[in-house]
N, C-alpha and C positions, 0 to 999 in steps of 0.2 A: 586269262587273256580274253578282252572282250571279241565277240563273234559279231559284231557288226560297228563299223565309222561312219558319221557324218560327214561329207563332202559338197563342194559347191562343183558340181560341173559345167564347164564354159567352152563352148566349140566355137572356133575363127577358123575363116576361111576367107581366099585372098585368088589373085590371081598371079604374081609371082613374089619370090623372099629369098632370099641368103644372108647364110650364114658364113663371114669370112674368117678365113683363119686367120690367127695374129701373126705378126712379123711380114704378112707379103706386104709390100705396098707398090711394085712396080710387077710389070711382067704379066703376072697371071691372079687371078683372086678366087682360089678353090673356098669350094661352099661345105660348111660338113652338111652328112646327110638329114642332121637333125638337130633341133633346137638344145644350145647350152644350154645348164641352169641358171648363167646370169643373163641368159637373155630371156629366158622366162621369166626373173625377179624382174627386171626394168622392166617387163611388159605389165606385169603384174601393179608394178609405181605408177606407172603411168596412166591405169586407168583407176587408182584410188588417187592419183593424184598429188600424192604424199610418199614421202620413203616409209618405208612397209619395215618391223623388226625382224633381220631376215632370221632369228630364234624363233619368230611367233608361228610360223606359218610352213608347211613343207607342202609338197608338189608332187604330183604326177603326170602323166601325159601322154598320150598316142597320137601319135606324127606318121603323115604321109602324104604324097604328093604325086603329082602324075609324070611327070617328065622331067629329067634335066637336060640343060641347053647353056650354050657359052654365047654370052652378048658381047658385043665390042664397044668398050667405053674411053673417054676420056678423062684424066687427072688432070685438075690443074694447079698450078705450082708458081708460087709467086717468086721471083727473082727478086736479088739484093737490091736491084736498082729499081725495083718496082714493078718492071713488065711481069707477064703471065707466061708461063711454059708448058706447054700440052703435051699427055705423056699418055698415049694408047698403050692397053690394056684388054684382056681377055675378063670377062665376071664368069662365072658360073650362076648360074641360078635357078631355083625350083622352080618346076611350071604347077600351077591351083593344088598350093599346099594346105592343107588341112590338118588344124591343131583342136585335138581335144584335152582338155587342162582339170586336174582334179586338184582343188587347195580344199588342205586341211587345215583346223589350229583348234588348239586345245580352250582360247577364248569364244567361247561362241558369240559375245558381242562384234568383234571383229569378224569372224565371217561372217554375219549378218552383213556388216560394214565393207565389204569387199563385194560381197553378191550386189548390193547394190550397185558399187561401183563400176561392176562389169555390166550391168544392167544400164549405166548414165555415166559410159565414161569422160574421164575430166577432160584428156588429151585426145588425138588421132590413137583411132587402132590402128597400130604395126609393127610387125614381127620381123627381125632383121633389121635393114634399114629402114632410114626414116620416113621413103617414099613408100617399103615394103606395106601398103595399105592394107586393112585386113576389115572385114567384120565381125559381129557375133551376130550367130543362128541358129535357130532353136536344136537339140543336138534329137535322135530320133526317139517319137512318140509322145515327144513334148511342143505346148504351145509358147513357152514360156523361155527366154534365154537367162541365162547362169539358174541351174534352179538347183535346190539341194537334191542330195541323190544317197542313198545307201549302201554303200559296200557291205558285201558280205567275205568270213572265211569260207575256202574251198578245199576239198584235197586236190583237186586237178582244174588244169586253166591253159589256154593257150596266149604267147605269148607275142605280140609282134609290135610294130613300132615305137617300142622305146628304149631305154635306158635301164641296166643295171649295172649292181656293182660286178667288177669281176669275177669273183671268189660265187655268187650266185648264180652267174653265165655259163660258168663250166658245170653247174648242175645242169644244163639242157642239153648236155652232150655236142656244142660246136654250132656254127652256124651265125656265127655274131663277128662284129667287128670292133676291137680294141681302139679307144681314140681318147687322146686328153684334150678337157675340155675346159674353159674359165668357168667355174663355178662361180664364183662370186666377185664384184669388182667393188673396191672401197672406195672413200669420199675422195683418196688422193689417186685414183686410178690405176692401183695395182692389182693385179687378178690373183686369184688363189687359181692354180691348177689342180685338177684331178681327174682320175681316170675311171673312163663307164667302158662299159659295153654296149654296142649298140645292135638291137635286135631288128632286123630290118626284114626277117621273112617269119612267117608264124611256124611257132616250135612249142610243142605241148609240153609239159609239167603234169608229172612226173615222167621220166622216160616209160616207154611202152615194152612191157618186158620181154619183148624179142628183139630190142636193140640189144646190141654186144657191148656195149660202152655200160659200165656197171662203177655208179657214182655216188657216194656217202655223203648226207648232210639233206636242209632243208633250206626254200625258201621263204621268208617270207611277204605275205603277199596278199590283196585283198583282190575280189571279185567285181566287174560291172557285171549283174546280168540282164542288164537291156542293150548290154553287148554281146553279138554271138559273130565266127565267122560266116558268111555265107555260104564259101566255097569248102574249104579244107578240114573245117572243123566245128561245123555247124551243132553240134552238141556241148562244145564248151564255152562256158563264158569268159571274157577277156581280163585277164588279170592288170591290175595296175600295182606297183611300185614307186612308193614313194619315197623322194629322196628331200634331205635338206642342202641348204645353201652356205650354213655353217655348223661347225661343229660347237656344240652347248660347251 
């Protein structure tokens, strides 16, 4: 197993974004707390500009935001007979959310061709909705935005703002939140659902062997380390996890 990936890492950051759950459309519009994988693959289209083979390419990412707040909005709704129908609603939404995004693929001409992309995107950057504007900025100690970066293997990593599978989550001993998510949406607009976990506080890897919770198996899992926490665990560097968008 190789001991170190090439990666393209790309930081956006924005001042507000949501993520809606499917099925509401009247009433209320909850946000999850963190970017689906199909809404990081459209992000991803949209700044190559082209639909991306979602085989070619899989994903990581640490997500966070400073506040959530509920805005009061209106639908509007065209009537059979033509008029318009206004239909208030509650939004949730993140207040300056910040995504850091780690694409991989096995073609290194294509990440080449993506780095640029995020580098001169085709479209508007934005995450969630259409309005949800974002930029890219250089991520820290770099002058350069999407620039390649190296993961390394680790025995130990702390874990926070993203996304695992389940069956991995319960190796941190608890602390996470179960949610299903659109993975991936096709040309006729039907989503594949699937279920992550979402790690929304930092929890180290491996457990610390004076917890009581005593759990069999491994993650796997590669390292940033021009990532550390500042506060909690200023000696580990931040593990990413990558997932894909479909199954080979």
């Amino acid at each position: 197993m190789a001991d170190t990936l090439t990666a393209i890492k790309v930081v956006a950051e924005g001042q507000v974004t949501s993520f809606r759950y499917p099925h509401f459309k009247q009433g209320v519009h909850p946000t999850y707390d963190m970017p689906p994988p199909a809404t990081i693959y459209g992000h991803m289209c949209s700044a190559y500009g082209d639909w991306i083979d979602p085989l070619a390419v899989r994903f990581g990412y640490h997500f966070c935001y400073e506040r959530r707040f509920t805005d009061y909005e209106h639908l509007h709704f065209r009537e059979k007979d033509g008029s318009t129908k206004l239909a208030p609603m509650n939004r949730d939404l993140l207040f300056n959310p910040r995504l850091t995004l780690y694409v991989v693929a096995e073609d290194r001409n294509l990440l080449k061709r993506l780095q640029a992309a995020f580098r001169s995107p085709r479209y508007a950057v934005a995450l969630g909705r259409s309005q949800d504007l974002m930029m890219y900025v250089p991520a820290s100690n770099q002058h350069s935005i999407a620039h390649e970066v190296t993961l390394t293997r680790a025995d130990s990593a702390y874990f926070d703002g993203t996304l695992l599978n389940l069956a991995d989550a319960a190796l941190l001993g608890g602390g996470y939140t179960t949610v299903t998510m659109p993975r991936f949406i096709n040309d006729l607009r039907h989503a594949d659902p699937a279920q992550y976990a979402m790690i929304k506080r930092p929890a180290i890897y491996p457990l610390q062997e004076s917890d009581e919770i005593t759990l069999s198996g491994e993650i796997d899992f590669w390292v940033d380390e021009s990532e550390h926490s500042w506060n909690r665990y200023p000696e580990l560097p931040r593990a990413v996890i990558f997932h894909s968008f479909v199954e080979a």
